[in-house]
C-alpha positions in Angstrom: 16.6 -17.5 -33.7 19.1 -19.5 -31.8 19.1 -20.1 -28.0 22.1 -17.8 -28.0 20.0 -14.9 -29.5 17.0 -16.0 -27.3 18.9 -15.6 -24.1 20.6 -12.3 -25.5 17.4 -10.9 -26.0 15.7 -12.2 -22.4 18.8 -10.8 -20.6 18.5 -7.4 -22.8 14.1 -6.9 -22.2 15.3 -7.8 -18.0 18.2 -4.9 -18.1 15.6 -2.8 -20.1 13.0 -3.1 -17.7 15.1 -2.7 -14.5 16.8 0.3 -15.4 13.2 2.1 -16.4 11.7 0.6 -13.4 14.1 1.9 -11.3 14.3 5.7 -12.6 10.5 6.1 -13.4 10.1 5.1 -9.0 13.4 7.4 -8.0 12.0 10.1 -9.9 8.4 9.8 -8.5 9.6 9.4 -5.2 11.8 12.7 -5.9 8.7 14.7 -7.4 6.6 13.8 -4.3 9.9 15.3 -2.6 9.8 18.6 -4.2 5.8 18.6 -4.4 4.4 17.9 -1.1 1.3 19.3 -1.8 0.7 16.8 -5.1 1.9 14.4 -2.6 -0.9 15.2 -0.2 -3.3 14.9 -3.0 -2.5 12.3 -3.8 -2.6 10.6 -0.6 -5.8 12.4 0.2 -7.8 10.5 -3.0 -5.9 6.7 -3.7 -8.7 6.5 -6.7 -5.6 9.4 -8.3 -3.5 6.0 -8.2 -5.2 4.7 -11.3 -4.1 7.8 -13.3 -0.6 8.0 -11.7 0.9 4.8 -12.3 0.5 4.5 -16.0 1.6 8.4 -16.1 4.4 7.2 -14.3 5.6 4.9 -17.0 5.7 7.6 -19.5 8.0 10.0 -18.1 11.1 9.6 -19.8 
């Protein structure tokens, strides 16, 4: 692999990752919107956290 195709893939796995990152937290932050009562739950019991993020992640 050349540097060329190294930095081509680092800049591509960066773009990658922002764009999901950004969407998956504007959509949960839209679904807490529209759900306030799975919003209050999950304020209500943090230990839901450990289940949510990684749930999070796989909405596509």
């Amino acid at each position: 692999m050349t540097m060329r195709e190294f930095v081509g893939n680092i800049i591509m796995l960066m773009v990658g990752g922002n764009d999901t990152t950004r969407n998956s937290l504007s959509g949960s932050v839209l679904a807490m919107n529209r759900f306030p009562a799975q919003f209050d739950l999950l304020r209500s019991n943090p230990s839901y956290l450990d289940s949510f993020a990684p749930e999070l992640s796989r909405v596509p």
